[in-house]
N, C-alpha and C positions, 0 to 999 in steps of 0.2 A: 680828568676830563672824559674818560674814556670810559669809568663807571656813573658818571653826571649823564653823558649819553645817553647806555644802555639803560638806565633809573628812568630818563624822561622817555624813553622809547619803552617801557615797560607800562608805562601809562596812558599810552598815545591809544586811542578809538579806532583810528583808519586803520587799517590791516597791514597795508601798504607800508606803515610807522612801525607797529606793533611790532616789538621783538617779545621774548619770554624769560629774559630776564631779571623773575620778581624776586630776589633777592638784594638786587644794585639798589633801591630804593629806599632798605632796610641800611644800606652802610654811609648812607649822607649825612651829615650835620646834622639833626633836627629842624633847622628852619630851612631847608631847604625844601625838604617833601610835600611839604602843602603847600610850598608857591610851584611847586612841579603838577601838583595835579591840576590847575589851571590852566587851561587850553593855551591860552592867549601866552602865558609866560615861557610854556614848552617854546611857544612859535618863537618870540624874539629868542630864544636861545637858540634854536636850530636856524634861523636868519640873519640875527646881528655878531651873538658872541660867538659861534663856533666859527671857523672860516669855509668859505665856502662851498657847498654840497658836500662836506664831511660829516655834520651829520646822519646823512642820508650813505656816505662811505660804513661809517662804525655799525649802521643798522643791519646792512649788507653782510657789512665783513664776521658779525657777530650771527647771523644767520646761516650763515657757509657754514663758519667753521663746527654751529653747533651741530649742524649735519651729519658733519668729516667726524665729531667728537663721538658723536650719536651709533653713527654707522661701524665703528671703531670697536665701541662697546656691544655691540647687537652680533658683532663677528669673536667677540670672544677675546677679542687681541691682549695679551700677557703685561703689559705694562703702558701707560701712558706718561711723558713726562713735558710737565708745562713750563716750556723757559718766560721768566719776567714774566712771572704769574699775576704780580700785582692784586688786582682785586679782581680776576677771576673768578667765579663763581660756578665754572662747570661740574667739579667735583662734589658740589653738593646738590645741584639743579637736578643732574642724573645721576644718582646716588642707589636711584632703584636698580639701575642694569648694570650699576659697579660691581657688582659682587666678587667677579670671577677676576678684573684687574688693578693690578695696584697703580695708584696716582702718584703720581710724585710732582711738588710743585718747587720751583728752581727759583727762586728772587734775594736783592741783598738784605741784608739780616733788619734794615729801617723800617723797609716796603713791606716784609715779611711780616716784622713784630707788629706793624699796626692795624696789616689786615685780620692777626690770629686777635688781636683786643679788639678788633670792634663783631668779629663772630663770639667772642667770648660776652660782651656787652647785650649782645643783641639775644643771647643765650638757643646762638646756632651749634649745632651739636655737630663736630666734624667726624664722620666715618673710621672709622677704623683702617680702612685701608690708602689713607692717604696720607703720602708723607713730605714731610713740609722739608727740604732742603736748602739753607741761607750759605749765599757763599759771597766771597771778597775777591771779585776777578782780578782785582789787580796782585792779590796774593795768594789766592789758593787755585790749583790746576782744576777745571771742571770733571775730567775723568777722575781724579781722589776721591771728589766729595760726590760722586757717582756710587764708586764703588762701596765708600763708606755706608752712602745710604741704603747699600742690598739693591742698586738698578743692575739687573742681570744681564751680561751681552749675548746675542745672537738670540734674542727672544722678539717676538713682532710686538714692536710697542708704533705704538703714534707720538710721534714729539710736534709739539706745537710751537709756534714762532708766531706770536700774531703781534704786529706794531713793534716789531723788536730790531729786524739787521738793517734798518735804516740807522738806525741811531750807532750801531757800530764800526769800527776803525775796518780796514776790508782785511787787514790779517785777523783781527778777532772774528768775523765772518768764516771765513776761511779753517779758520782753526776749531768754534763751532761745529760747524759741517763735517770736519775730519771726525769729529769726536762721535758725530750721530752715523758717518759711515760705518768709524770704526765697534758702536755699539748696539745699533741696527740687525736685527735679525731677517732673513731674508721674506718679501714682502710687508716689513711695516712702510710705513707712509709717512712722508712730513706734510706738515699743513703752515703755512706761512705766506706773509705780503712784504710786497717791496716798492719802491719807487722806482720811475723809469732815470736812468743816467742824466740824460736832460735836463730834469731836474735841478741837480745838483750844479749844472753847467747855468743855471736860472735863463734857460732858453726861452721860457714862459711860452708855450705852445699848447699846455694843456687848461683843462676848465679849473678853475678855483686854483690854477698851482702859485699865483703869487701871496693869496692870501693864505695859502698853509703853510709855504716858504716864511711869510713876515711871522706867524706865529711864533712859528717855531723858533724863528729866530730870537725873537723877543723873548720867549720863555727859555732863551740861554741853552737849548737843546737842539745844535744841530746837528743835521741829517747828514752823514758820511759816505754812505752808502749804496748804489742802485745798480741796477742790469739794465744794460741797453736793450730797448726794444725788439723782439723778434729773437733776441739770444738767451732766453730762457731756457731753451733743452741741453743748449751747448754747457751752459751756466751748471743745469745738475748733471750731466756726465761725468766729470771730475769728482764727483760726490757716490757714483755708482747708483744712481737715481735714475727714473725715468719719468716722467710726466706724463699725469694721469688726467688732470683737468686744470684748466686756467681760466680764470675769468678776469676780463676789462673791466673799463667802468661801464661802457654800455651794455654786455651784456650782462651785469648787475642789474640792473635798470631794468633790460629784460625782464631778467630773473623776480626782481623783487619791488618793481614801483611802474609798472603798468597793468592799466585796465584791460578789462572786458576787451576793449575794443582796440589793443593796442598800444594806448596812449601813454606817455611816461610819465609820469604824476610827479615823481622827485628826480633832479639831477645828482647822481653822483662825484665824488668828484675826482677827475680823471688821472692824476698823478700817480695812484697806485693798482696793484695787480695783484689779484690773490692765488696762489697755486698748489694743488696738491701734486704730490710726486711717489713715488714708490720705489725703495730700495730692491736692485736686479736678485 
């Protein structure tokens, strides 16, 4: 869903829509693509089938973080490593300013094999400096197949988390995070989104949160996971982090779906929060 998004928002005219993700488009089914560049079929999908103003979340969230990815790369930083890479496409989007760091992308060996077959399909030529890392969390330790794969500790890398520690157990969170304090060089950054605790409690106080609640539920992938409102900084202290920017859904919205004049053109939707942070 999350490359179906960034594919139809690759396609989108308004700017406002427009993400720069023209690769997502290239990894769909074939009959998908041409019913995506039809205005009208973009819309029912960003209205009916996604839940609500999550569309307008993914466009957002895919916007930040290429930023944080961007800015990452333009400072030189030693390593980046993409946890639940999926069908991530950063590493070859900005492939020009990779030069100087190595990628590394983190997913289970399923997710993994079919994204490297449909770049090999599509006859996408993957960098040389990226290296694909498949692992079995329930059987192999993430520092191992770290170290196996030549990720070097105490060098400033960017680790990414994006749609990821909602879906985990809050020890595997926790254990996670030990893993990026403990191989975090001083000044890298993490970039990651989470859901507010409430959530999980289905207080239903936020905009679209019931309808991304029944998704999720329905797609047998529930969410584990959240920090309570307001206790963010406290949340990365334990992690030897500090917080460097946090965006809401409104000032998403802000940021990325008002006019000239103000005006907010797309809701997004308010359940989650994206944040970068910086290791002390």
């Amino acid at each position: 869903m999350t490359c179906l998004s960034r594919a139809s928002s690759a396609l989108e005219t308004d700017i406002h829509y427009k993400s720069y993700d023209y690769i997502a488009p290239l990894l769909l089914p074939g009959f998908i693509k041409p019913l995506l560049h039809i205005s009208l079929t973009r819309k029912l999908f960003s209205r009916i089938v996604a839940p609500k103003g999550i569309y307008e979340y993914v466009i957002a969230r895919t916007k930040y973080i290429d930023a944080v990815f961007e800015q990452a790369l333009t400072e030189q930083f030693n390593q980046i490593l993409i946890f639940g890479a999926g069908f991530d496409t950063r590493a070859l989007r900005f492939q020009g300013k990779t030069q100087n760091t190595q990628i590394f992308e983190l997913d289970v060996p399923v997710t993994q094999e079919a994204k490297i077959r449909q770049y090999q399909k599509r006859h996408l030529v993957v960098p040389s400096n990226i290296t694909f890392i498949s692992i079995d969390f329930n059987k192999e330790p993430l520092p191992m197949k770290l170290d196996e794969a030549g990720f070097r500790k105490q060098q400033r890398s960017l680790f990414v988390l994006e749609g990821l520690l909602m879906y985990l157990q809050p020890e595997s969170v926790h254990a996670t995070l030990q893993t990026i304090r403990d191989y975090a060089g001083k000044c890298s950054w993490v970039v990651f989104d989470y859901v507010y605790a409430s959530v999980l409690r289905n207080e239903g106080i936020y905009y679209g949160e019931s309808d991304i609640v029944k998704t999720v539920s329905s797609a047998g992938e529930q969410w584990h996971f959240g920090i309570e409102r307001g206790k963010i900084e406290q949340f990365l202290t334990a992690y030897e982090l500090k917080l460097i920017n946090q965006r809401d859904a409104r000032e998403l919205e802000k940021a990325y779906f008002s006019d000239m004049d103000g005006k907010v053109i797309g809701n997004v939707n308010s359940t989650h929060c994206l944040v970068t942070a910086e290791k002390w």
